[in-house]
N, C-alpha and C positions, 0 to 999 in steps of 0.2 A: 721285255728287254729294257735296262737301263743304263744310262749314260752320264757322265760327269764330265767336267772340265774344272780343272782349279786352276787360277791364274797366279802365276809364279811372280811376274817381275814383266812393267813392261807391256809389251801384248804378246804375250807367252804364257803358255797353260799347258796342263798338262791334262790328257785326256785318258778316264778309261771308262769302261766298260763292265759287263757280266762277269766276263773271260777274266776278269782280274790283270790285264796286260796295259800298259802304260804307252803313251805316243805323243812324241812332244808336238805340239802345236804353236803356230808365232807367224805375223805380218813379217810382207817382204820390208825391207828396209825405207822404202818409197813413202808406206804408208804408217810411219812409228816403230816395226819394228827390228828386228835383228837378223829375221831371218834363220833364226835356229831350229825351224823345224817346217813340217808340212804346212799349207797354208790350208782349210779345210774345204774349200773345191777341190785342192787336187787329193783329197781324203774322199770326196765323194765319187772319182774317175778311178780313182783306185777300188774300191768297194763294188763300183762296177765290172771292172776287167777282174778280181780276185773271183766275183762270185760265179761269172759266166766261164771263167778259166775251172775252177774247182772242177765244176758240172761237167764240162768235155773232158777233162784227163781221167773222169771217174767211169762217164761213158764209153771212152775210148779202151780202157785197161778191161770194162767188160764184153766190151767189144774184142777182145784179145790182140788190139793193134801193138804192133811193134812200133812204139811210141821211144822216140832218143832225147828229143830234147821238145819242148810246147814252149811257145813262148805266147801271151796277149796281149796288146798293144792296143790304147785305145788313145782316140785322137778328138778332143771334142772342143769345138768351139762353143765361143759367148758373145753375147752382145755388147757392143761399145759402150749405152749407156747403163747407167746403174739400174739396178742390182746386177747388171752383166748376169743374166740368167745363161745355163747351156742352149743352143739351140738347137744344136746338130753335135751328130757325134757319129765315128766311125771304128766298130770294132774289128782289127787286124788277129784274128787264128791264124799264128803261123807252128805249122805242126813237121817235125820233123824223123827221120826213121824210116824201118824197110819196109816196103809192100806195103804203104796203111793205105787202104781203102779209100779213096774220094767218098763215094755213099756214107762210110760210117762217119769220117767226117761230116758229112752234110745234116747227117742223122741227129748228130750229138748237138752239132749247131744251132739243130731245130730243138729238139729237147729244152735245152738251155732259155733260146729265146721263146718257146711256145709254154713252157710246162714248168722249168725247174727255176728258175735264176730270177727273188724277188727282186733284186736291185733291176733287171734291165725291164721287168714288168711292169714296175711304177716308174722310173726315168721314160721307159716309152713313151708313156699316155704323156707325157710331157711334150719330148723332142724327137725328132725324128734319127734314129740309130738303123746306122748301113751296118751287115755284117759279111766281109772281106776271108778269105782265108788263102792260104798257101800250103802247101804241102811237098814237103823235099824230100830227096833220097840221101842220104847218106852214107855215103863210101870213100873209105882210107882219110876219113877227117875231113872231105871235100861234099860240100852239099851243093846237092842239082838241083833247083825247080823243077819238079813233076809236073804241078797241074795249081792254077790257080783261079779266084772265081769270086763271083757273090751272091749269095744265099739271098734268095728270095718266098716267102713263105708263097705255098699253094693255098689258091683263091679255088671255093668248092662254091 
């Protein structure tokens, strides 16, 4: 896999990839730049929540859940001083739709973190990442809380 950034103007670049897809990159204003694109930490929180998101909605549809809307959210703090490395991070599965399973949720969760999703495999060995989830019913446009909880790997 390879990677580029070309620097446009500024501290502003433009980044891609294998995929041949383009993503602007640029410092908030504070520190020289513009602010016209992602800052690449929050490039790296996103590559997290997309890759362990990908994995459960893939899990879940073979799982046959009645899946309406997925949404992943991930929350991760950093350290005050420089490099401000992640230290902690907490990933939110919120899953919504009729009758889905708590278990297959929990199932895919584990999948994700235990087997499929390299981003949370190497960020792990890093920092320590909570994995949260929710699960709602949805009816007439109106979503319930079902069941909520956090996923803790079994110690054998």
């Amino acid at each position: 896999m390879q990677a580029k950034v070309n620097w446009q103007e500024g501290m502003s670049f433009a980044g891609t990839a294998d995929s041949g897809f383009s993503i602007q990159m640029d410092a908030k204003k504070e520190v020289g730049g513009e602010g016209k694109g992602f800052i690449p930490m929050e490039l790296m929180v996103l590559s997290l929540a997309g890759c362990t998101a990908m994995d459960v909605i893939s899990i879940l549809k073979k799982k046959r859940q009645d899946v309406t809307d997925f949404e992943v959210r991930v929350d991760a703090d950093r350290a005050e001083e420089h490099p401000k490395v992640f230290t902690h991070a907490t990933i939110y599965y919120i899953v919504t739709g009729q009758a889905v399973d708590e278990a297959a949720v929990l199932r895919a969760i584990q999948l994700t973190a235990e087997r499929y999703c390299p981003a949370q495999a190497m960020l792990g060995q890093v920092f320590p990442i909570d994995l949260r989830y929710q699960i709602f019913k949805e009816s007439g446009g109106v979503k319930e809380l079902v069941v909520e909880g956090l996923y803790t790997p079994i110690q054998i």
